[in-house]
N, CA, C and O atoms as a DFTB+ gen file, in Angstrom:
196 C
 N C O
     1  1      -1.369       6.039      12.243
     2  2      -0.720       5.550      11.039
     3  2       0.742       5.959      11.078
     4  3       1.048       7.074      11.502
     5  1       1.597       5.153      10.679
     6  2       3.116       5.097      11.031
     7  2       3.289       6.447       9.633
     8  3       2.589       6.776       8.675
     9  1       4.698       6.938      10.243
    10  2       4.641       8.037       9.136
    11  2       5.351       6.914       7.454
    12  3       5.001       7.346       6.355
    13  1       6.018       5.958       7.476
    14  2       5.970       5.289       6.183
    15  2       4.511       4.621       5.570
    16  3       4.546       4.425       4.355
    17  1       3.307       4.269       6.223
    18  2       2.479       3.909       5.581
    19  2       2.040       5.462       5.181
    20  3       1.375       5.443       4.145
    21  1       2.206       6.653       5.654
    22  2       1.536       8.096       5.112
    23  2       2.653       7.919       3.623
    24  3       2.306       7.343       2.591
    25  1       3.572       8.353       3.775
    26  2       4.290       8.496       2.336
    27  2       4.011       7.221       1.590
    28  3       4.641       7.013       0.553
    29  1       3.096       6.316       2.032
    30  2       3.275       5.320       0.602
    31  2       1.992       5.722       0.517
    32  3       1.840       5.986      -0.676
    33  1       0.844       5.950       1.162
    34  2      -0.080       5.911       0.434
    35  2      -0.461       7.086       0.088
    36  3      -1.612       7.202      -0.333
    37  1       0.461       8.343       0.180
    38  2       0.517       9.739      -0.867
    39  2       0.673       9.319      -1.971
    40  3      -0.126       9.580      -2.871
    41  1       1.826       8.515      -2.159
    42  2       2.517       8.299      -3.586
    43  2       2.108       7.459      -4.112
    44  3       2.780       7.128      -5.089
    45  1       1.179       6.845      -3.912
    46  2      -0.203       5.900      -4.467
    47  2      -1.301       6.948      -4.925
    48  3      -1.554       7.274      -6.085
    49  1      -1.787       7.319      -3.977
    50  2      -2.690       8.614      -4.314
    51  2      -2.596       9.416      -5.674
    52  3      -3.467       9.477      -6.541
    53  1      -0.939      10.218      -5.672
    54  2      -0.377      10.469      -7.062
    55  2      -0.498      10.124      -7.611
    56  3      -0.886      10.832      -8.540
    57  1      -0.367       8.481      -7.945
    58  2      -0.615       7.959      -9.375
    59  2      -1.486       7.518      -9.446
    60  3      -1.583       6.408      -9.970
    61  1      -2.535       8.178      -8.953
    62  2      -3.995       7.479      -9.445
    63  2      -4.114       6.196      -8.648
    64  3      -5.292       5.909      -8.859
    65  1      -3.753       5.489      -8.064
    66  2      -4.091       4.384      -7.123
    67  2      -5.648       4.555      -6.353
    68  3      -6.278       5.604      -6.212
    69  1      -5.907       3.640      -6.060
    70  2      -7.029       4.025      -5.000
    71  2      -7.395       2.830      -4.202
    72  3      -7.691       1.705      -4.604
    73  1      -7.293       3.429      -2.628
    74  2      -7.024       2.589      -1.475
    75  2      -8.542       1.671      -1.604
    76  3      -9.611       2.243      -1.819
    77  1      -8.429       0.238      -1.441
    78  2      -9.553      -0.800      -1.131
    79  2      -9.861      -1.188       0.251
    80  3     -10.926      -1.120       0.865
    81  1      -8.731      -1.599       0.602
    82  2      -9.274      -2.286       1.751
    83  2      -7.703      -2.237       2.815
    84  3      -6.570      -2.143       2.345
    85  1      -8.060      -2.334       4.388
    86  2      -7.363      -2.820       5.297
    87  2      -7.324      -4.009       5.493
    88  3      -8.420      -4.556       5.365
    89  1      -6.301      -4.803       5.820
    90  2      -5.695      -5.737       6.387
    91  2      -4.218      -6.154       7.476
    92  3      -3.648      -5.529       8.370
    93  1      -3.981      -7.656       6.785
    94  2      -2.609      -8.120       6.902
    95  2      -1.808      -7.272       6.035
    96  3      -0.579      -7.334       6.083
    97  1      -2.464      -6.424       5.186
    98  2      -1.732      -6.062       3.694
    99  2      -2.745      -5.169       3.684
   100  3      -3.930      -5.351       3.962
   101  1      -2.108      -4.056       3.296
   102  2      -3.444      -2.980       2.216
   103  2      -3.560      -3.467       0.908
   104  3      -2.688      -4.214       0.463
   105  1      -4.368      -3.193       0.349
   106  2      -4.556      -3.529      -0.913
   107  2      -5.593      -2.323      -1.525
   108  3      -6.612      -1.894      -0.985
   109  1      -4.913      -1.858      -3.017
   110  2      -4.946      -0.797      -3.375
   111  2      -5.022      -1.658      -5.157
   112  3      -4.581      -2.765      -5.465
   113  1      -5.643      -0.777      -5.913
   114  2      -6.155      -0.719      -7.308
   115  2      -5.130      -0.101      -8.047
   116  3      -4.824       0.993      -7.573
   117  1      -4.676      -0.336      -8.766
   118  2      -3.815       0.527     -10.027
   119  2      -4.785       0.642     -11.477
   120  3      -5.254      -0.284     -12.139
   121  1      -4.850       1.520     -11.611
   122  2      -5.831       2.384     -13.028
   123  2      -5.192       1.859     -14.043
   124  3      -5.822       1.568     -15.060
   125  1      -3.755       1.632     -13.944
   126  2      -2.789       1.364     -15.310
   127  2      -2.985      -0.385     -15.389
   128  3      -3.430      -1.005     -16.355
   129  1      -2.508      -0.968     -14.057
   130  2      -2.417      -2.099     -14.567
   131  2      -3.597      -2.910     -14.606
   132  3      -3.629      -4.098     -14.926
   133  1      -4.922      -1.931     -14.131
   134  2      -6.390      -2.213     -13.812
   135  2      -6.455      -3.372     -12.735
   136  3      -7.547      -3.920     -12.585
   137  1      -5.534      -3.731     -12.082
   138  2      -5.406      -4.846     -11.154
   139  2      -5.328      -4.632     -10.030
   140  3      -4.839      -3.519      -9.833
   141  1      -5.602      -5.215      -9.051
   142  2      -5.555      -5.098      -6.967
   143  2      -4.000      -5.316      -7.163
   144  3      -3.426      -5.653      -8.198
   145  1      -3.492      -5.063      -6.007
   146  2      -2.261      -5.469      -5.584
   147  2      -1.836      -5.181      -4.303
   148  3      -2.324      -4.164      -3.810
   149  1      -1.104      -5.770      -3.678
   150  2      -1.167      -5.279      -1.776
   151  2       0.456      -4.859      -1.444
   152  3       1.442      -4.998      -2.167
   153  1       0.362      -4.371      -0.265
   154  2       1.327      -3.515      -0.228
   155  2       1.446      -3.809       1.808
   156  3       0.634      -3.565       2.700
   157  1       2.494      -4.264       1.829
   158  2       2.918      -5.310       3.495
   159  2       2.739      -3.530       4.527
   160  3       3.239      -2.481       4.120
   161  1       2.148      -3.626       5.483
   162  2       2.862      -2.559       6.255
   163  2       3.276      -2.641       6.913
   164  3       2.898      -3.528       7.678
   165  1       4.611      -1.716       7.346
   166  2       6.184      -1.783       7.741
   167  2       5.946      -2.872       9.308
   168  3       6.480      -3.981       9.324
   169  1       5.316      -2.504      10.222
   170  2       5.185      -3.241      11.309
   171  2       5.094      -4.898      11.236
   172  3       5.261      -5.576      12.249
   173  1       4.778      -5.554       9.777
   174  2       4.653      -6.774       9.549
   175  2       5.532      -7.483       8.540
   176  3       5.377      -8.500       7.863
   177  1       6.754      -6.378       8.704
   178  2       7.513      -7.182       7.224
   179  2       8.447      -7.604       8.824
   180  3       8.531      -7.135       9.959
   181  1       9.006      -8.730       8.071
   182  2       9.970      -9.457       8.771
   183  2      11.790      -9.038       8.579
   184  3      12.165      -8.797       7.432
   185  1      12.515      -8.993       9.381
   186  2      13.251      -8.670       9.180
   187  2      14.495      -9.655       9.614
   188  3      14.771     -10.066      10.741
   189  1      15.274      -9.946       8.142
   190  2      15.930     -11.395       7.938
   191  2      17.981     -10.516       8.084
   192  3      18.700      -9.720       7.480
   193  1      17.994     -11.136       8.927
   194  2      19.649     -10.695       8.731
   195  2      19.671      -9.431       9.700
   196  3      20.712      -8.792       9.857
């Protein structure tokens, strides 16, 4: 695991997040907004410019 996917998914952890699933995308739960939501990891974001 790249050391930026470790610090994001500490600071998910912190706020109560909780990891679902691997992919193209992680996708992780928020308690607050009670909703999934995904999160790109760094090796697959594109880089424009």
């Amino acid at each position: 695991m790249a050391e930026y996917e470790k610090k994001v998914r500490e600071i998910l952890k912190q706020y109560g997040c909780q990891f679902v699933r691997k992919g193209s995308h992680d996708v992780w739960n928020s308690p607050f907004a009670e909703k999934l939501f995904v999160v790109p990891q760094k090796n697959k974001i594109a880089s424009y410019g």
